[in-house]
C-alpha positions as CSV (number, residue, x, y, z in Angstrom):
1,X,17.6,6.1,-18.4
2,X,21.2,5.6,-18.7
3,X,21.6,9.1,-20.6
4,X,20.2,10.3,-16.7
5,X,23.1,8.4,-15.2
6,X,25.6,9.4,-17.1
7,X,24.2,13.0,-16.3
8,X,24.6,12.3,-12.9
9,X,28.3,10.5,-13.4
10,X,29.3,13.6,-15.1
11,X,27.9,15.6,-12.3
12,X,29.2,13.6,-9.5
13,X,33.1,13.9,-11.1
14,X,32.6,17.9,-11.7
15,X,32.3,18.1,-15.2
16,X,29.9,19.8,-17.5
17,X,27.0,18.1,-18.8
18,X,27.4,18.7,-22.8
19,X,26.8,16.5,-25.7
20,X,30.6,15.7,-25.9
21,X,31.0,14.3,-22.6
22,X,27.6,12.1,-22.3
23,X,28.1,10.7,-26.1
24,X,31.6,9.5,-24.2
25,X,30.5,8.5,-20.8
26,X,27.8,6.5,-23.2
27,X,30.4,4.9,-25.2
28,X,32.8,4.3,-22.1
29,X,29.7,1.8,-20.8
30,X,29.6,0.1,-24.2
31,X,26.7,1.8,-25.5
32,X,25.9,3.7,-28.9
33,X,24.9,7.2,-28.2
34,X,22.1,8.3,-29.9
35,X,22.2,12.1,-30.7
36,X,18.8,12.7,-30.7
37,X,18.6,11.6,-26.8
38,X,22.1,13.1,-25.9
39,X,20.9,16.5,-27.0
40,X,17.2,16.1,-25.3
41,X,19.0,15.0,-21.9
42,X,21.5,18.1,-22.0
43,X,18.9,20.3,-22.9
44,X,16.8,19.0,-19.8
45,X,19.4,18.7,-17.4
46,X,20.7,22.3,-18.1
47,X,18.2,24.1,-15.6
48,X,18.4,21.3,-13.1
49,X,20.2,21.6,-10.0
50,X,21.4,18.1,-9.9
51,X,22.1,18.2,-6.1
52,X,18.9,19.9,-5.2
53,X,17.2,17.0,-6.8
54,X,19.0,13.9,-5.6
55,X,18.3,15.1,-1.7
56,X,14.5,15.3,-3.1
57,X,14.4,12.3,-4.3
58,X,16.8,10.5,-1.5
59,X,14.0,12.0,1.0
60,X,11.0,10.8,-1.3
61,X,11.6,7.5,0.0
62,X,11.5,8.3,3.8
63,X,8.6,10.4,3.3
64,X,6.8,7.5,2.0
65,X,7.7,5.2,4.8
66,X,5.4,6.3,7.3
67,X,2.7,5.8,4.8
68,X,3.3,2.3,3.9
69,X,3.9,1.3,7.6
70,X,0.1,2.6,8.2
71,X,-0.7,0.6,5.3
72,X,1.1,-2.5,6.9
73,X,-0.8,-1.5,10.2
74,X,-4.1,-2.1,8.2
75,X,-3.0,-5.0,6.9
76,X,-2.5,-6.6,10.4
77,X,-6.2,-6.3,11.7
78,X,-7.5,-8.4,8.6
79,X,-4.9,-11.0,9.7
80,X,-6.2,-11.0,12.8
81,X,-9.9,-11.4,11.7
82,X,-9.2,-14.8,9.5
83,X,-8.1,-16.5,12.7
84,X,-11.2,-15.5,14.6
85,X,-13.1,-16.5,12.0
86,X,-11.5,-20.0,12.0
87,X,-12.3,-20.1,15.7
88,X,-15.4,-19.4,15.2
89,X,-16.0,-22.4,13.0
90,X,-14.4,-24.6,15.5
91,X,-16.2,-23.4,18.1
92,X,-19.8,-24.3,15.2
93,X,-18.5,-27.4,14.5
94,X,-17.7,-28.4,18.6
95,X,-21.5,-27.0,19.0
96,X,-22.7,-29.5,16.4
97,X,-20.8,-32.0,17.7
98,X,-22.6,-31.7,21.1
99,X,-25.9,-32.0,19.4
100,X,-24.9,-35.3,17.9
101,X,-24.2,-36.8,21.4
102,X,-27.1,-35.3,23.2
């Protein structure tokens, strides 16, 4: 992952994604480039439209939203039913109680 983000560092400062200047931004970070990922991350990157794909995945996120707050929404019902259930059990044991005392 971090040969990504230093992709996208190298991006974000306008330079060019090559072997060169990821084996540095690596190094800069502390790490040990290995050249076997460098060269797999340059060749993948070198198609990508880096901006395209950042907005796509910034919009990911909001696009999901809607979905988990309709899966919060079902959530709340089931709530709803474990306290009706409980009153229902107080309202069996009152009835029981009753019975008791005639």
């Amino acid at each position: 992952m971090e040969y990504v983000y230093a992709g996208m560092v190298i991006h974000k400062a306008g330079g060019t994604i090559d072997e060169a200047t990821v084996k540095k931004v690596i190094e800069a970070a502390g790490g040990k480039p290995d050249d076997m990922r460098v060269k797999a991350v340059v060749a993948a990157l070198k198609d990508v439209d880096i901006d395209k794909a950042i907005k796509e995945a910034a919009a990911a996120p909001v696009a999901a939203a809607p979905a988990a707050a309709a899966s919060d929404g079902g959530a709340a019902p089931a709530k709803e039913a474990k306290p009706k259930e409980e009153k229902k059990s107080a309202e069996a044991a009152s009835a029981g109680l009753g019975a008791l005392f005639g």
